[in-house]
DRENZAVO-373180 format. One record per residue (C-alpha): y, z, x. Coordinates in Angstrom, 1 decimal. Layout:
N
+--------+--------+--------+
:      Y :      Z :      X :
+--------+--------+--------+
:      Y :      Z :      X :
...
+--------+--------+--------+
END
This chain:
516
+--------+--------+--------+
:      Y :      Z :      X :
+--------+--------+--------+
:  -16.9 :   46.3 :    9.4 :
:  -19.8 :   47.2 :    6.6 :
:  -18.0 :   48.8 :    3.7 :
:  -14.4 :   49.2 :    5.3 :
:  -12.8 :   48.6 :    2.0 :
:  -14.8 :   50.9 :    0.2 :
:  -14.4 :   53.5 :    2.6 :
:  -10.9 :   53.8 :    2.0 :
:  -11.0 :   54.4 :   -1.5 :
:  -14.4 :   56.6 :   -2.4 :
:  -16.9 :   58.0 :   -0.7 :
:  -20.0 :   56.8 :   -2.7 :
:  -19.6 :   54.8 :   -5.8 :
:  -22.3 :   52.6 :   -5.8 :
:  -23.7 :   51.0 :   -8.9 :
:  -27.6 :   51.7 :  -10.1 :
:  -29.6 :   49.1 :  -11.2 :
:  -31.4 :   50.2 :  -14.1 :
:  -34.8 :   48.6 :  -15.1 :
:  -35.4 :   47.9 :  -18.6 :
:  -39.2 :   49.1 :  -20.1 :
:  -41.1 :   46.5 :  -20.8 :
:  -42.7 :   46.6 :  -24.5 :
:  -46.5 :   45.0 :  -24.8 :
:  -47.6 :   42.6 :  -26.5 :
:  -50.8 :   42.7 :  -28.8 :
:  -52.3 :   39.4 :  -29.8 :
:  -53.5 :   38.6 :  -33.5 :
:  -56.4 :   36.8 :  -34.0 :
:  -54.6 :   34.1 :  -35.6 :
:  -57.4 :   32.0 :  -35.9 :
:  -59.6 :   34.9 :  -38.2 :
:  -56.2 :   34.9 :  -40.3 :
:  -56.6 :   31.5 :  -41.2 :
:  -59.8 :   30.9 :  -42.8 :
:  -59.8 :   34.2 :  -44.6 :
:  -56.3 :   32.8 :  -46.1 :
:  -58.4 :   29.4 :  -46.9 :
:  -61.2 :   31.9 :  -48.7 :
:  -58.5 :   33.5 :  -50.6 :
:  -56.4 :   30.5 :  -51.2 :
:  -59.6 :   28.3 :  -52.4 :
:  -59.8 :   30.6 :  -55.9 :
:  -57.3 :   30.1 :  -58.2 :
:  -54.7 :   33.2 :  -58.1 :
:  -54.8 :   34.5 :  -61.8 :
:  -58.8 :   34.3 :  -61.9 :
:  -58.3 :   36.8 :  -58.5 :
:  -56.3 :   39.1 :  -60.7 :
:  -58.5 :   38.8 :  -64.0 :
:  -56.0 :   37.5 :  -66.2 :
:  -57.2 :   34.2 :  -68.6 :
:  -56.2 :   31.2 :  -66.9 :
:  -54.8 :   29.9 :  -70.9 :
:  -51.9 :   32.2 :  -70.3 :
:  -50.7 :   31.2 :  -67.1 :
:  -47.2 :   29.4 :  -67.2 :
:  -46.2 :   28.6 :  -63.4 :
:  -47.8 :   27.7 :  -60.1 :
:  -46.8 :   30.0 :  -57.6 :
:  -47.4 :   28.0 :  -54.2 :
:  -49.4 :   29.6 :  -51.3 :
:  -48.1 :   30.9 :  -48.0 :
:  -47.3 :   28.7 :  -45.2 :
:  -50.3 :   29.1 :  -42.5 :
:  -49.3 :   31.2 :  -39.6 :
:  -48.3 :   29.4 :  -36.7 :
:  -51.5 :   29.6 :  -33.8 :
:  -48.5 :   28.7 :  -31.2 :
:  -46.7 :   31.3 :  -29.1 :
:  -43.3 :   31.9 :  -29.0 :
:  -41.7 :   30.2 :  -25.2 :
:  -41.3 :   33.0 :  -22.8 :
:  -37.7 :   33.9 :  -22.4 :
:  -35.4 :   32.2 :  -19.5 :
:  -35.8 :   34.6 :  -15.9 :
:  -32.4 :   35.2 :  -15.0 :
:  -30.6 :   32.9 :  -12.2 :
:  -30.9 :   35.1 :   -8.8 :
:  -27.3 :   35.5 :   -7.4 :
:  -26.8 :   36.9 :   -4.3 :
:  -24.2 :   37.5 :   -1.9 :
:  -23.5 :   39.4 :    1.7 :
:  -20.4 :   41.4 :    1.8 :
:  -19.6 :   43.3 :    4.7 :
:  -23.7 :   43.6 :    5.5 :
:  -24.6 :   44.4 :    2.5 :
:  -26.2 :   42.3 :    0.1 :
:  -25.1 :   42.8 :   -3.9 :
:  -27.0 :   41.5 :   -7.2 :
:  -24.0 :   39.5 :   -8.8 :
:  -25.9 :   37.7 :  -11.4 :
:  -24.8 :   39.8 :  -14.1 :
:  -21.6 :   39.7 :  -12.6 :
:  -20.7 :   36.6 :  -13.1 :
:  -20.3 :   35.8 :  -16.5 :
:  -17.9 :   38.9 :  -16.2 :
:  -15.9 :   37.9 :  -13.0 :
:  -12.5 :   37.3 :  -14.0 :
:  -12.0 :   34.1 :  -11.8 :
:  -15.3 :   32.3 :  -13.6 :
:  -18.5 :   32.7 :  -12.5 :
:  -18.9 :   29.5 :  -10.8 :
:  -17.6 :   31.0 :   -7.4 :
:  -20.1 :   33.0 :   -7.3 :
:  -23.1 :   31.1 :   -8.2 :
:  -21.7 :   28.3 :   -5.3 :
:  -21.4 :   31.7 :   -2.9 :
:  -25.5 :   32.6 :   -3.8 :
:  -27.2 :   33.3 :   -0.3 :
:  -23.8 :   33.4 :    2.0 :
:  -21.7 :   35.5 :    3.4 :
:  -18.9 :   35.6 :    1.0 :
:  -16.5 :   38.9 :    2.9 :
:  -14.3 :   36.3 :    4.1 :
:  -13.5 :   35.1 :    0.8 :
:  -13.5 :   38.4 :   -0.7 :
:  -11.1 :   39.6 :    1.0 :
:   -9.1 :   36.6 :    1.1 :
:   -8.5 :   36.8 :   -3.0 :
:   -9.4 :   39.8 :   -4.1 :
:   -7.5 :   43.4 :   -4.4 :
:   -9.2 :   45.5 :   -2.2 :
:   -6.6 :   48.3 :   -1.5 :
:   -4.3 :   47.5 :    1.7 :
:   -3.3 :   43.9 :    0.0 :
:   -1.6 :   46.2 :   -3.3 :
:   -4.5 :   47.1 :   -5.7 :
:   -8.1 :   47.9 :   -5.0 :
:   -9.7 :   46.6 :   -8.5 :
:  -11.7 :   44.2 :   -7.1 :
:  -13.3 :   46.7 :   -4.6 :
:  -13.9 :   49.5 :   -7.1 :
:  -15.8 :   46.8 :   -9.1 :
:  -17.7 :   45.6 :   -6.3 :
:  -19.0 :   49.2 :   -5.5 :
:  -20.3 :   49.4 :   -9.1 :
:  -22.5 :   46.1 :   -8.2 :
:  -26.3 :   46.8 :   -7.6 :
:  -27.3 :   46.5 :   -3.9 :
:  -30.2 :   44.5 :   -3.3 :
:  -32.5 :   43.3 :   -0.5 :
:  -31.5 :   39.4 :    1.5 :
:  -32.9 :   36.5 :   -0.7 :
:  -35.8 :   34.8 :    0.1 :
:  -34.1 :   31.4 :    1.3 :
:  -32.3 :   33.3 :    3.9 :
:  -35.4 :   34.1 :    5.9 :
:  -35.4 :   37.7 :    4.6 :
:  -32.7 :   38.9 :    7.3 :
:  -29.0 :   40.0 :    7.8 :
:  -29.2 :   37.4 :   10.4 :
:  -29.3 :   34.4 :    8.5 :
:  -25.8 :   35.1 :    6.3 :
:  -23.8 :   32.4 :    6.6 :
:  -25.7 :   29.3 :    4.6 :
:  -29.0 :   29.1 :    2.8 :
:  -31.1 :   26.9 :    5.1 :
:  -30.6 :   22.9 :    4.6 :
:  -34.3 :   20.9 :    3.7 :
:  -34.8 :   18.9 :    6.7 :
:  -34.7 :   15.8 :    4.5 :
:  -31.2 :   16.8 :    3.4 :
:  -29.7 :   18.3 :    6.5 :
:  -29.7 :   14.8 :    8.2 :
:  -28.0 :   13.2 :    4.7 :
:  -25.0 :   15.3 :    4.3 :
:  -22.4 :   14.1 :    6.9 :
:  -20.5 :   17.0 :    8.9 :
:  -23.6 :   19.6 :    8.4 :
:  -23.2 :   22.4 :   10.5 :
:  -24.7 :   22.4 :   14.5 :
:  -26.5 :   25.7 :   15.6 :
:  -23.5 :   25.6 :   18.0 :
:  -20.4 :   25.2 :   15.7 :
:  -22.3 :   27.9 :   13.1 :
:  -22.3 :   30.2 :   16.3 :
:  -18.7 :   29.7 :   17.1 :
:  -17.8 :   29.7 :   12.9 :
:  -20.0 :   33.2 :   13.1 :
:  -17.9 :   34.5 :   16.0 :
:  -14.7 :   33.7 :   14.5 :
:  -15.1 :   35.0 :   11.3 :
:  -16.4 :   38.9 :   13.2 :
:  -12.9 :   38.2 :   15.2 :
:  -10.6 :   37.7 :   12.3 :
:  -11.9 :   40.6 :   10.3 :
:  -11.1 :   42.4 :   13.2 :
:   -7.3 :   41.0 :   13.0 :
:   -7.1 :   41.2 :    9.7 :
:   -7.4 :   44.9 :    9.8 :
:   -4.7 :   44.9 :   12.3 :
:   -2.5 :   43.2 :   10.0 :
:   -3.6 :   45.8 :    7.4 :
:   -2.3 :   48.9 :    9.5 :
:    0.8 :   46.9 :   10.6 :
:    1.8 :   46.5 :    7.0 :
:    2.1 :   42.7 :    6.6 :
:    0.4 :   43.3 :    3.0 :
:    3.6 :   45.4 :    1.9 :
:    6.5 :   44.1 :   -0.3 :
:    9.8 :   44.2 :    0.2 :
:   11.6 :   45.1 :   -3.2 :
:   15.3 :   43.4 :   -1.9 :
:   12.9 :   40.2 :   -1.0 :
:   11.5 :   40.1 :   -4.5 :
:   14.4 :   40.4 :   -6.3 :
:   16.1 :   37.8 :   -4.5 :
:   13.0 :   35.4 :   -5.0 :
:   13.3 :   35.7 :   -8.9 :
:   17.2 :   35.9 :   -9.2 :
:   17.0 :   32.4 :   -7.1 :
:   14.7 :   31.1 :   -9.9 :
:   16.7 :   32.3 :  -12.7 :
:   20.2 :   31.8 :  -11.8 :
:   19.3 :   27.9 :  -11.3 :
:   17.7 :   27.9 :  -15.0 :
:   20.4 :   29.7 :  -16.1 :
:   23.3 :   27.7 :  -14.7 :
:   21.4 :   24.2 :  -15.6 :
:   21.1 :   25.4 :  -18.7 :
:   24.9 :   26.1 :  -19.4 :
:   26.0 :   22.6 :  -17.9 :
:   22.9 :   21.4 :  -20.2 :
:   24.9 :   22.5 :  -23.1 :
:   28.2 :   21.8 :  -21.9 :
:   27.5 :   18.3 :  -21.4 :
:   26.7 :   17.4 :  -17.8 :
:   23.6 :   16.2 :  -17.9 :
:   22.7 :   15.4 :  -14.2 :
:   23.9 :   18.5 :  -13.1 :
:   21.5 :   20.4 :  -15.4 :
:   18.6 :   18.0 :  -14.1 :
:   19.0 :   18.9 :  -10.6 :
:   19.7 :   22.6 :  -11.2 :
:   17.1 :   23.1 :  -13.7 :
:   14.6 :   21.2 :  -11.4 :
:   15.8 :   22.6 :   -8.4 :
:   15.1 :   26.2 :  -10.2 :
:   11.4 :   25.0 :  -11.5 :
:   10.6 :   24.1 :   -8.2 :
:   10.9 :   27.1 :   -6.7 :
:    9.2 :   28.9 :   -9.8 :
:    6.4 :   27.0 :   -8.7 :
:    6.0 :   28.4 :   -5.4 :
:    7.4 :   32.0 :   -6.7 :
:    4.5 :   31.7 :   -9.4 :
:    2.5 :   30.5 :   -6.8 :
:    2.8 :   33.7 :   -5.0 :
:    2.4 :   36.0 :   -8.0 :
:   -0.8 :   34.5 :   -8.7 :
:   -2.1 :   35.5 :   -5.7 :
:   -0.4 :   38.8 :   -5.2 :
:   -2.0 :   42.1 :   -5.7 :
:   -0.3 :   45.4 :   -7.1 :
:    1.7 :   46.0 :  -10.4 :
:    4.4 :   43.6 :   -9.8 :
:    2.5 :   40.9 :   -8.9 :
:    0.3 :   41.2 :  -12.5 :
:    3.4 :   41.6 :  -14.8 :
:    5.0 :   38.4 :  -13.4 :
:    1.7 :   36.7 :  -13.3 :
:    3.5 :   35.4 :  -16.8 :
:    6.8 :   34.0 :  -14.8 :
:    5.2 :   30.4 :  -14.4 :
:    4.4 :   29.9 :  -17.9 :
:    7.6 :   31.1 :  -19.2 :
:    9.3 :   28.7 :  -16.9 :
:    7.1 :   25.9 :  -16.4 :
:    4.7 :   26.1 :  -19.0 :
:    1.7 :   26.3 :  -16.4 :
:   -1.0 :   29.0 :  -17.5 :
:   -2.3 :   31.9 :  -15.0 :
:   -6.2 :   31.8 :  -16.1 :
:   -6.3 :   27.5 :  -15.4 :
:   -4.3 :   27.8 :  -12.2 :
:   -6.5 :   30.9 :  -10.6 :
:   -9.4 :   28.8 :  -11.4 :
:   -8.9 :   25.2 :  -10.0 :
:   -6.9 :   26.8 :   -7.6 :
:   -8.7 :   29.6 :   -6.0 :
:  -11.8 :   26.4 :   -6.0 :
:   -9.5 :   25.1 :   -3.4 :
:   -9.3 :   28.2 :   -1.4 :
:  -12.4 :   28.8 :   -0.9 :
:  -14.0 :   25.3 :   -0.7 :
:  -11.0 :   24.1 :    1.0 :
:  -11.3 :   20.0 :    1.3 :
:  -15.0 :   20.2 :    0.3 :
:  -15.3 :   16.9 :   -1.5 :
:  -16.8 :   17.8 :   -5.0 :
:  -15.6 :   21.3 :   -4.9 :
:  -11.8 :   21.2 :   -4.4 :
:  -10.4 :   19.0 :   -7.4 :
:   -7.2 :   18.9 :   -4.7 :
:   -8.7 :   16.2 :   -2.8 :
:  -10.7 :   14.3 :   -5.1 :
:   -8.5 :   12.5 :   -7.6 :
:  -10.1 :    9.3 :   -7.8 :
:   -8.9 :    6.9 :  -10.2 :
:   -5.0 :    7.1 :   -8.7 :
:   -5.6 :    8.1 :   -4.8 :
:   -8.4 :    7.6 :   -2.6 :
:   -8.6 :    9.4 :    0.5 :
:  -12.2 :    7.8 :    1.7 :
:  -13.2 :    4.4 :    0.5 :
:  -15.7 :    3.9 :   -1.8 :
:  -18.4 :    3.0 :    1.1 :
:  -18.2 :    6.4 :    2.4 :
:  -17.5 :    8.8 :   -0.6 :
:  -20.3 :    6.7 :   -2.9 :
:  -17.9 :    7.0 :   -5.7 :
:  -17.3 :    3.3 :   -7.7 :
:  -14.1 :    1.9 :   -6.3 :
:  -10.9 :    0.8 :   -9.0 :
:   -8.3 :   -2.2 :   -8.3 :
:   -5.9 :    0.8 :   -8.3 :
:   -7.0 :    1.3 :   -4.8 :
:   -5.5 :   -1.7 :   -3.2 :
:   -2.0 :   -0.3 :   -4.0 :
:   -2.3 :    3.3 :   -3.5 :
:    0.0 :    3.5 :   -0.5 :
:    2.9 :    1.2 :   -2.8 :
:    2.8 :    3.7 :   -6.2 :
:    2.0 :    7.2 :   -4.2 :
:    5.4 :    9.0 :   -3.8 :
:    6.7 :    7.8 :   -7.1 :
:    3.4 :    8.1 :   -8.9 :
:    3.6 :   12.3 :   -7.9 :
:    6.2 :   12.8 :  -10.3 :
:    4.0 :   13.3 :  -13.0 :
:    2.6 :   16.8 :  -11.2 :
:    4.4 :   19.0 :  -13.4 :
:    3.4 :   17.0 :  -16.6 :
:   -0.2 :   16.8 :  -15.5 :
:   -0.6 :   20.6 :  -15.1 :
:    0.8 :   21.3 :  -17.9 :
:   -1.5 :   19.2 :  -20.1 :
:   -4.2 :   20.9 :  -18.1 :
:   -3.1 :   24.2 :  -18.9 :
:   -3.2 :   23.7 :  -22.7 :
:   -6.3 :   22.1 :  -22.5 :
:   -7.8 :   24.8 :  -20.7 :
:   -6.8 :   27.3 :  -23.7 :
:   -8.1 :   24.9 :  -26.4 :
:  -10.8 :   24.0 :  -25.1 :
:  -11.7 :   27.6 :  -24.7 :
:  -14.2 :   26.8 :  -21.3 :
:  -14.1 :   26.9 :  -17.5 :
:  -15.0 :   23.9 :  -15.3 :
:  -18.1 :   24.6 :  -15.4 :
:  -18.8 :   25.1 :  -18.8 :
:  -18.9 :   28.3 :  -19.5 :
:  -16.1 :   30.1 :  -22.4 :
:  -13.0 :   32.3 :  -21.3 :
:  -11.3 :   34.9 :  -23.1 :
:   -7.9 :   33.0 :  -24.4 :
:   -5.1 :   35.7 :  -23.2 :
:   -2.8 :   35.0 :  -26.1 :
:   -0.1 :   36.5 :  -24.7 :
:    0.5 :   34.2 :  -21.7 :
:    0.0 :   31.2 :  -24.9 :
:    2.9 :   32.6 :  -26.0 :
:    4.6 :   32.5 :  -22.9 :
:    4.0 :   28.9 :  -22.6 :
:    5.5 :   28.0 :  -26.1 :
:    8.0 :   29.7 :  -25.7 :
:    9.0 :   27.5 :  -22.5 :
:    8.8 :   25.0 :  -24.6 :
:   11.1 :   26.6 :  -26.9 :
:   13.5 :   26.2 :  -24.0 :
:   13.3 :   22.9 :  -23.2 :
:   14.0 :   22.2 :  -26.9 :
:   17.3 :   23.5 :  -26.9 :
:   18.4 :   21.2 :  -24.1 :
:   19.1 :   17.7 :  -24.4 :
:   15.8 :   15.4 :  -24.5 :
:   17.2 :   13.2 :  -20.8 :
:   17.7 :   16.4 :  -19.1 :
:   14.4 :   18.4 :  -20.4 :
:   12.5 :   15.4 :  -19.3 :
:   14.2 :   15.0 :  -16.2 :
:   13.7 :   18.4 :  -15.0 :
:   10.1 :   18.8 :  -14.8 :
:    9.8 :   15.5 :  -13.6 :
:   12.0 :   16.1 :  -10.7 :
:   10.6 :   19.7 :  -10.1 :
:    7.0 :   17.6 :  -10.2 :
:    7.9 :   15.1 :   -7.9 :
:    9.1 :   17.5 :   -5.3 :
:    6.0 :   20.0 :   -5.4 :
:    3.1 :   16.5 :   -5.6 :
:    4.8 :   15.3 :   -2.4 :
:    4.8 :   18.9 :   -0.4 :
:    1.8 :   20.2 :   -1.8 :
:   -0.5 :   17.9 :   -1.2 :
:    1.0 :   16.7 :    2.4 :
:   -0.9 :   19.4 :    4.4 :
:   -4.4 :   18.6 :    3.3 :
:   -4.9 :   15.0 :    2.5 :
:   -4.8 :   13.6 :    5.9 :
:   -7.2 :   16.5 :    7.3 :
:  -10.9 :   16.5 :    8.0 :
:  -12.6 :   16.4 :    4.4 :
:  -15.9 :   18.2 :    4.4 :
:  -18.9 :   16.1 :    1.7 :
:  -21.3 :   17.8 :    0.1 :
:  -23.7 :   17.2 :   -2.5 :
:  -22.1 :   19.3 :   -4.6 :
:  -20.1 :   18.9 :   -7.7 :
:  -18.3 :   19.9 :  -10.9 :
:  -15.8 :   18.9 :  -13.5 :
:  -17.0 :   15.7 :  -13.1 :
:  -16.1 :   14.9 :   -9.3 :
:  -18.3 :   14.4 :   -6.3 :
:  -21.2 :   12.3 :   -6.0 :
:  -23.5 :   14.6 :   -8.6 :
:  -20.9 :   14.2 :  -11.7 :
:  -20.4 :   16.8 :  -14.7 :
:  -21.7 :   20.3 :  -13.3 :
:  -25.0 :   19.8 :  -11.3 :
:  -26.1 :   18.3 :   -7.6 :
:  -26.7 :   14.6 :   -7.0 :
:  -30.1 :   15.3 :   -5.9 :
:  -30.7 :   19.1 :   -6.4 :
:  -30.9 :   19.4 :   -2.5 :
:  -29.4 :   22.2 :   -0.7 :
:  -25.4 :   21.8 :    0.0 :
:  -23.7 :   22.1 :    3.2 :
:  -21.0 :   24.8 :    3.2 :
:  -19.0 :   25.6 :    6.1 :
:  -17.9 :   29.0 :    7.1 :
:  -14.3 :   30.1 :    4.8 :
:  -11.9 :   30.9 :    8.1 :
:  -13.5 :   27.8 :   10.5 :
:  -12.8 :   25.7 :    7.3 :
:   -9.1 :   26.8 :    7.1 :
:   -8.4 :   25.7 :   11.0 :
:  -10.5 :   22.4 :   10.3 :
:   -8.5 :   21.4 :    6.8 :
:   -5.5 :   23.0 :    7.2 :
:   -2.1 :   22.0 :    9.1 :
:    1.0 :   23.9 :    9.7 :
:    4.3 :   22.0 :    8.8 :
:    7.3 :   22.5 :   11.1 :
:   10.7 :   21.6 :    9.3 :
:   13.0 :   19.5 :   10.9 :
:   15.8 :   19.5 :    8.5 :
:   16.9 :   23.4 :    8.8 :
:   17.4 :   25.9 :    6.3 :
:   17.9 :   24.0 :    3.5 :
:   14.3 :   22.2 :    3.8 :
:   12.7 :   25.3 :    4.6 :
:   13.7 :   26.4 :    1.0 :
:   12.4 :   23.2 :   -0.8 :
:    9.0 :   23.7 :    0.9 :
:    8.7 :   27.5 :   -0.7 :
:    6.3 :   28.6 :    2.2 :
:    4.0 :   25.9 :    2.0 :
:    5.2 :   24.9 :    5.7 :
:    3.1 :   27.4 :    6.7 :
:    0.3 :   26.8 :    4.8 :
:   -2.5 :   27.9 :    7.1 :
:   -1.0 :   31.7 :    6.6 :
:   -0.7 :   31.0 :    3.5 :
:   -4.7 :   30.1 :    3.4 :
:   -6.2 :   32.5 :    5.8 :
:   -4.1 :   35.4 :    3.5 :
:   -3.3 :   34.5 :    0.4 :
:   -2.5 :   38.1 :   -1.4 :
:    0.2 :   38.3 :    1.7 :
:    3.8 :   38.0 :    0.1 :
:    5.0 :   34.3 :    1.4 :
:    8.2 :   35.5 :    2.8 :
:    5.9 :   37.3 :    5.7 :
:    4.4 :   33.8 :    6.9 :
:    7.1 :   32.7 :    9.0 :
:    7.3 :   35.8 :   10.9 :
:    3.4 :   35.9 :   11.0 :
:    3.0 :   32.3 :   12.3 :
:    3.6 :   33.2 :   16.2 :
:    1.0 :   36.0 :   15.4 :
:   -1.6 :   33.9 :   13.9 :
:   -1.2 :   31.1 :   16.9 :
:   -1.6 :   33.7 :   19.6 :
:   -4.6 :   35.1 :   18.1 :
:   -5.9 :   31.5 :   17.2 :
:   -5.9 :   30.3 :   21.0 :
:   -7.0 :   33.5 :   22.4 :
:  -10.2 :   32.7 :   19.9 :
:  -10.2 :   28.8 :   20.5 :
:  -10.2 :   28.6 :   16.5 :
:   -7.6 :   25.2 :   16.9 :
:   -4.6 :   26.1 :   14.8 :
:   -2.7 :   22.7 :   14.6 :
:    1.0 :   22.2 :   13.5 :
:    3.3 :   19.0 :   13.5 :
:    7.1 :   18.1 :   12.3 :
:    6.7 :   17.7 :    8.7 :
:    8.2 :   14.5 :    9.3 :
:    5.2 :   13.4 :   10.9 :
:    2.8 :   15.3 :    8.3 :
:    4.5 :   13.4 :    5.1 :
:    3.8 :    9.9 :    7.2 :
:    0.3 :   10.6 :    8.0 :
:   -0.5 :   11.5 :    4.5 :
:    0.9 :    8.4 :    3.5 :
:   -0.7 :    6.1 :    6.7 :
:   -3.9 :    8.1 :    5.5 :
:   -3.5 :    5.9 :    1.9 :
:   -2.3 :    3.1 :    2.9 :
:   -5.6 :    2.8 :    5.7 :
:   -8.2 :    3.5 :    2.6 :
:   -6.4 :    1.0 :    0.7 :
:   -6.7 :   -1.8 :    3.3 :
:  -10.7 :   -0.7 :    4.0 :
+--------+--------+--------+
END
């Protein structure tokens, strides 16, 4: 598997490392400098230069002593490392630069990150290959230190054995040799998928997606303005819903297509590209990793562990969780797009660090807003409310009542460490990307028909959807027989239950915290 991806594209196109000279440094005898500056200083300055003292108008005031402390020796740069397809790459330069932020990359230091490589990135088959062509340009480097100085030891830096018995659901020598096993397997499958051309888009099916999307906008907007207002709310909402999902599926896409209508959700929702890929792609790759995926840690309104267990300080709002939970989802649309303003203003990843505003998907976003000022204030309000409301409840259904996965780990100011930093600076558990998927992830099967099938915009299969996200969404239904076969020939547990039954266990799973 090493360098499949690059393999297709060039032959060699590796990246040098070049080492910078490094200049030395004399040191003055700062001391000697000192006292013959008191010598000189001690006779008055016009009797140095000959000149009677009667003529001198001004004091001219001496020197400031030089300072006999050294400058602090510059900051060593962060070591950032990570194994893709056997071979380890120097990122820390990289990932200021990385489009997606660089905290994905500092959190990946020391693992085996080709599972989530390949997962989100363009590497060729999937549409585009920039993020391979980049990743050849990376300097190689020798296995970090932690990792016992092997290609053996890829999948986690070592836990301290004071923290490995602390963190709950750290990894057994038996479930990391399975999570190894599987992860060789589906590289292998995925490839298959590759040469089978599940990675292709369908030009008819694209169409139809975005005429769907735009006919309901357009048609709510005409009864809008003719004066049928709940008509336009349920059209208009109807038709943001599924922009959701069809943004949803740009984001991720690869190719040409996929990066011009990377615009599509802000012109229709107001939601920006650069804050979703960000808290989003978090969740892909640290699926239900509590401190790490913002989807499952949204503590003051829902808990999905009690206080006791997460360590996090509990709120009344608890007790009730279960009573104000489907209603309380409505505000999903609203949320998101707060966040995605505040993202451009404040100018700064989750972490911290600044982004590069793209002011042309700003524009995008006001003019949505544009829109919704032409219509009348009940029915503008009303559609993203209703749009909200659908996508909270379906969205979050397939996760929250699945295994979550602590660490000590945390940024944005969730998990038990706070704002951007560890709660104890120990070494955090990370389980292997596809193992994670099968753990966290559950496949919804519609009960309804057709019609449901539409509302849920491809989220019903939403471990497809995780294990290949740059796949166009109108593939996972076919692919879902596929992936099951492979799954049990593998013993990686794919799981998949009416959605009836997923919607109530989310909501059982609320209504148990709030009673603990």
């Amino acid at each position: 598997m090493a360098d499949r991806c690059l393999k297709r594209i060039f032959a060699d196109r590796s990246g040098k490392l070049k080492e910078a000279a490094t200049l030395p440094f004399e040191f003055l005898n700062v001391g000697a400098i000192n006292a013959l500056y008191n010598r000189w200083s001690s006779t008055p300055r016009l009797e140095r230069s000959g000149i009677p003292q009667t003529v001198r108008t001004t004091t001219v005031a001496p020197p400031a002593p030089v300072s006999t402390q050294r400058k602090a020796a510059p900051k060593t740069r962060q070591e950032i490392k990570l194994l893709i397809d056997g071979q380890w790459y120097d990122c820390a330069g990289w990932a200021k630069a990385h489009p997606g932020g660089g905290i994905f990359i500092r959190l990946l230091h020391g693992r085996d990150a080709t599972d989530v490589f390949y997962a989100l990135h363009s590497y060729g088959p999937n549409g585009a290959d920039t993020a391979a062509v980049r990743l050849a340009k990376l300097p190689k480097c020798e296995a970090p230190e932690a990792a016992e100085g092997s290609a053996e030891n890829t999948f986690r830096l070592p836990l301290a054995d004071s923290a490995t018995a602390e963190i709950p659901g750290s990894a057994t020598p038996e479930r990391d040799e399975h999570a190894k096993e599987l992860s060789m397997n589906f590289q292998e499958f995925r490839t298959k998928l590759e040469n089978e051309g599940w990675f292709d888009r369908s030009v008819g099916q694209e169409i139809w997606a975005l005429a769907q999307v735009l006919g309901l906008c357009a048609v709510g907007s005409e009864l809008a303005w003719n004066g049928h207002p709940w008509l336009a709310t349920l059209s208009i909402g109807l038709g943001m819903e599924q922009a959701g999902w069809l943004g949803h599926d740009y984001i991720h896409g690869r190719g040409k297509w996929c990066e011009f209508m990377r615009l599509m959700p802000a012109l229709i929702n107001g939601h920006g590209a650069g804050w979703w890929s960000e808290k989003h792609n978090l969740h892909h790759c640290f699926t239900n990793h509590e401190g790490l995926d913002r989807d499952v840690a949204m503590e003051p309104v829902f808990w999905l562990r009690s206080p006791d267990e997460s360590g996090r300080a509990d709120h009344p709002l608890r007790k009730f969780q279960h009573l104000y939970s489907v209603p309380m989802l409505a505000i999903v649309f609203w949320l998101w797009r707060y966040q995605s303003a505040r993202f451009f203003i404040r100018g700064q990843c989750a972490d911290g660090n600044p982004i590069k505003v793209d002011w042309v998907e700003v524009g995008a976003m006001v003019a949505n807003y544009a829109w919704l000022a032409t219509l009348p204030l009940p029915v503008a309000l009303g559609s993203v409310t209703l749009s909200g409301w659908l996508v909270g409840n379906l969205v979050t259904a397939t996760h929250q009542c699945e295994e979550i996965m602590p660490t000590d780990q945390a940024i944005g100011g969730f998990g038990p460490g706070g704002k951007g930093s560890a709660a104890s600076g120990k070494t955090w558990a990370f389980d292997e990307f596809v193992d994670t998927q099968f753990r966290s992830t559950r496949d919804a099967e519609c009960v309804f028909g057709p019609a449901e099938t539409w509302l849920w915009g491809g989220m019903d299969t939403q471990l497809e959807h995780h294990l290949f996200p740059t796949m166009p969404r109108y593939k996972y239904h076919k692919l879902r027989p596929v992936l099951k076969k492979w799954a049990d020939a593998h013993n990686a547990g794919y799981r998949i239950s009416p959605s009836t039954t997923i919607l109530k266990d989310n909501w059982t799973t609320l209504r148990d915290v709030a009673s603990v």
